[in-house]
C-alpha beads as a LAMMPS data file, in Angstrom:
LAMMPS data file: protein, C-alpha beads

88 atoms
87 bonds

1 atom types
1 bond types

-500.0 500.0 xlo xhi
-500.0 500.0 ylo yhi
-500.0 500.0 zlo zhi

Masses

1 110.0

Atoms # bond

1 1 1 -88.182 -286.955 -61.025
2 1 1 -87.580 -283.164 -60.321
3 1 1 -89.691 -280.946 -62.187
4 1 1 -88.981 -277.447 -63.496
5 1 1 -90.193 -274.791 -61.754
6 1 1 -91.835 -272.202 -64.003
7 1 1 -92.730 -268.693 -63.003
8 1 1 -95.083 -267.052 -65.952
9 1 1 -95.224 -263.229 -65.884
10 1 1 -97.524 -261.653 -68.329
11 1 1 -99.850 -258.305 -67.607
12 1 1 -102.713 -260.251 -70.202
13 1 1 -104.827 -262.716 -67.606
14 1 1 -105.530 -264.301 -70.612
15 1 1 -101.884 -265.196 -71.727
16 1 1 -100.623 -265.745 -68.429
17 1 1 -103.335 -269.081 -68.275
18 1 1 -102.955 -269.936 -71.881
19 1 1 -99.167 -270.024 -71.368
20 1 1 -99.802 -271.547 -67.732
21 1 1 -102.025 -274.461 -68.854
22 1 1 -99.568 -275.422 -71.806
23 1 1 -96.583 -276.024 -69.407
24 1 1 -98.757 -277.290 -67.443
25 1 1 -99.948 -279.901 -69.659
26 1 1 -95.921 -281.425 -69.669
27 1 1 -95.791 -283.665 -66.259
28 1 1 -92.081 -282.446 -66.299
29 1 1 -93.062 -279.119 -65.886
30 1 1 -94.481 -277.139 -62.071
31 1 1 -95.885 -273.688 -62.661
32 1 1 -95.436 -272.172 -58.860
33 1 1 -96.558 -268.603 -59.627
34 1 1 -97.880 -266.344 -62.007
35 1 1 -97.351 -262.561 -62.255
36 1 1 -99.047 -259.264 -63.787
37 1 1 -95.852 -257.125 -64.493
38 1 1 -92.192 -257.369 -63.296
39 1 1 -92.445 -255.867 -59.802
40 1 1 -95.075 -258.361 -58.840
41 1 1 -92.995 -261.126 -59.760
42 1 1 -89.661 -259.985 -58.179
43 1 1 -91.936 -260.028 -55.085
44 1 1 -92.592 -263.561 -55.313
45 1 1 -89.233 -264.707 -56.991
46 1 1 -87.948 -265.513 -53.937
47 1 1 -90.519 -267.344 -52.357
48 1 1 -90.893 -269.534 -55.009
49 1 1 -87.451 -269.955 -56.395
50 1 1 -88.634 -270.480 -59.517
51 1 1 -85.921 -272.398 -62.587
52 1 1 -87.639 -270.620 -65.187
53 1 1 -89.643 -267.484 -65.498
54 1 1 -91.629 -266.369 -69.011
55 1 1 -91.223 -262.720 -69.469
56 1 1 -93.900 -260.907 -71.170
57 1 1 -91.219 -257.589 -73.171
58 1 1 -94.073 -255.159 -72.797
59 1 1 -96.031 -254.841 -69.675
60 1 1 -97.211 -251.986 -67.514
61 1 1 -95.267 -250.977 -64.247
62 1 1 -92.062 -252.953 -64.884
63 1 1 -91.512 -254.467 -68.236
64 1 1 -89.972 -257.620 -69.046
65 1 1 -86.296 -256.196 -70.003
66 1 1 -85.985 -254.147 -66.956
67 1 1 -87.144 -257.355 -64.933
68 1 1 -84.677 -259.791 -66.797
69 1 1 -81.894 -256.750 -65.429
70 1 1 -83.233 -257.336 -61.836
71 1 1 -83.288 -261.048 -62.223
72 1 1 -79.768 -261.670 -63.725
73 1 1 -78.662 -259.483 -60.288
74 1 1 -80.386 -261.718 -57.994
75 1 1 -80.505 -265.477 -59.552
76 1 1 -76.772 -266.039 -60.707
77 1 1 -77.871 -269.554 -62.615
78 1 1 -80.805 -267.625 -64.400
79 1 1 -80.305 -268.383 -68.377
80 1 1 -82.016 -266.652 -70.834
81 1 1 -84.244 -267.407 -74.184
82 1 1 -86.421 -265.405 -75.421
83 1 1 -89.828 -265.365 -77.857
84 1 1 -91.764 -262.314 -78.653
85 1 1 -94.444 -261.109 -81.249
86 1 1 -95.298 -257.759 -82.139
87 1 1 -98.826 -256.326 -80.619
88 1 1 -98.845 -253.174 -82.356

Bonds

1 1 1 2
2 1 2 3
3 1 3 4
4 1 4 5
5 1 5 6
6 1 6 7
7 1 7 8
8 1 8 9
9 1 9 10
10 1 10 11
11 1 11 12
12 1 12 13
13 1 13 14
14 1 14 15
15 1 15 16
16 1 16 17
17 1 17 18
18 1 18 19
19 1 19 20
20 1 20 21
21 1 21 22
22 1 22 23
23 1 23 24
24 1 24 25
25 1 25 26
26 1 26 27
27 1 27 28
28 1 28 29
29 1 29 30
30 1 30 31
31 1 31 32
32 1 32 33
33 1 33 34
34 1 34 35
35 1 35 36
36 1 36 37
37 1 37 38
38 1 38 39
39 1 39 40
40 1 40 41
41 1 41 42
42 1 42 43
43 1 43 44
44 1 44 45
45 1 45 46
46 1 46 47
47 1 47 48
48 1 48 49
49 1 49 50
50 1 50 51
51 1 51 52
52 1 52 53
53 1 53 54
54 1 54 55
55 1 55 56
56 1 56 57
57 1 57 58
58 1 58 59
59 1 59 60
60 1 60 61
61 1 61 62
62 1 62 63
63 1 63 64
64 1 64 65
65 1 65 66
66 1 66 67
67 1 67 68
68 1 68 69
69 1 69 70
70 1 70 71
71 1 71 72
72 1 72 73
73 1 73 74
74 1 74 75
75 1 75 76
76 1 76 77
77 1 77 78
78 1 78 79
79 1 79 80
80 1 80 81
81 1 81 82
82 1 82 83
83 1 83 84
84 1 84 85
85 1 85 86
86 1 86 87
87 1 87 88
């Protein structure tokens, strides 16, 4: 079986491993790389060729709409779903 390759990109350490250790938890599921902001992980998105990346909306540096813009340029099979809460 092939497993999904899952990129998680939050600036909260503490999110990124909560969300990390869920997926992780599914034996369908590979986590290859996690990420603090946007630039970080369109550093790595390449190296790990990830099927999926989580987008934290509001991070520092490069936030996760202005990442998904990158993204869409550069992965042309990328689909998109997205889940946010409110922090303020």
């Amino acid at each position: 079986m092939t497993k999904i390759r899952v990129m998680v990109v939050d600036d909260s350490v503490v999110v990124r491993r909560l969300v990390s250790d869920a997926l992780s938890g599914d034996p369908r599921i590979d986590v290859v790389a996690t990420a603090a902001n946007g630039r970080v992980a369109l550093a790595k998105i390449d190296q790990v060729n990830p099927d999926l990346v989580t987008l934290d909306i509001e991070m520092p540096v490069m936030d996760g709409l202005e990442t998904l813009t990158e993204l869409r340029k550069r992965i042309d099979r990328l689909r998109e779903w997205a889940a946010t809460r409110k922090t303020s």
